[in-house]
C-alpha positions as CSV (number, residue, x, y, z in Angstrom):
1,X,-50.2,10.0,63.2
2,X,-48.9,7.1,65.2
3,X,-47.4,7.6,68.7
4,X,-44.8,5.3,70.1
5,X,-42.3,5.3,72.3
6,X,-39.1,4.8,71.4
7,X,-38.1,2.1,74.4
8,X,-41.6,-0.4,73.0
9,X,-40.3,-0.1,69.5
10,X,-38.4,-3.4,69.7
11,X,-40.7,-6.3,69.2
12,X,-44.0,-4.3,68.7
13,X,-46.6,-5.6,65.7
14,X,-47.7,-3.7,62.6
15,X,-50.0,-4.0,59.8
16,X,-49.4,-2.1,56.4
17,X,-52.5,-0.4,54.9
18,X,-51.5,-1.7,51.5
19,X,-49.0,-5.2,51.1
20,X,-45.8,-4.3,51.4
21,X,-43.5,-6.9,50.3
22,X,-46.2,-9.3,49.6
23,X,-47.0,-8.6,53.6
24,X,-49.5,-6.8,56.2
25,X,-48.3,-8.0,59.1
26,X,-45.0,-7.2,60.3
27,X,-42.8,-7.0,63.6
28,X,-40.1,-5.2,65.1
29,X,-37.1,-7.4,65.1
30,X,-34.7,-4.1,65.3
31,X,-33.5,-0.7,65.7
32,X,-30.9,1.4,64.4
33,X,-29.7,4.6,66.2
34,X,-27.9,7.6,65.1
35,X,-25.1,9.5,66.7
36,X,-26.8,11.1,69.2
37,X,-28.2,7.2,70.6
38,X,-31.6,7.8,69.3
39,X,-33.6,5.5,67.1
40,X,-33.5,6.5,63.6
41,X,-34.2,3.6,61.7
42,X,-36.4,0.3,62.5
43,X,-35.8,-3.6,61.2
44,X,-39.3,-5.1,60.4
45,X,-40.2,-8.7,59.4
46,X,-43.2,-10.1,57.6
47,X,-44.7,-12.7,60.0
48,X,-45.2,-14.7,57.0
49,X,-42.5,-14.9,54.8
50,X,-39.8,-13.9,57.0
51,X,-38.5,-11.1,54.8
52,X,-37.2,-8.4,56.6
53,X,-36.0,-4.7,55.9
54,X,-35.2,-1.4,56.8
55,X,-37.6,1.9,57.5
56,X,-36.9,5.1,58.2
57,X,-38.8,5.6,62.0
58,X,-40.7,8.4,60.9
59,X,-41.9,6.2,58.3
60,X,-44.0,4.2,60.7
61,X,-45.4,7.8,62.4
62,X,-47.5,7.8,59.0
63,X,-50.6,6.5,59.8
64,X,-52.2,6.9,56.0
65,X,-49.1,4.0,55.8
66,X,-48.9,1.8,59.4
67,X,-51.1,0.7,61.9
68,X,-50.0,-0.1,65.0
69,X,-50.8,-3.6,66.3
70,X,-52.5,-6.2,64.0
71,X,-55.8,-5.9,62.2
């Protein structure tokens, strides 16, 4: 399981386990929060391609999915 705070969220690096979206290496560009203020969703971008998307926070706590930094 990952471990992050919630205030270094925005503009943090990630690498998939598996391509995602023809990407591995992805950043932060974003974050969505629900009523109560809290982060419930994250933008990422690929580094290379520029695409970027929408994930569920809790999605990036997977660690069998995300790594945190880039490797």
């Amino acid at each position: 399981m990952n471990v992050f705070s919630s205030k270094d969220l925005l503009l943090s690096k990630w690498t998939s386990n598996a391509a995602f979206h023809d990407e591995t290496h992805f950043v932060v560009t974003g974050t969505l929060t629900d009523g109560k203020g809290e982060i419930s969703r994250v933008v990422l971008q690929g580094v290379h391609n520029r695409h970027t998307f929408e994930l569920e926070r809790e999605t990036l706590e997977d660690s069998d999915l995300w790594r945190m930094g880039w490797r």
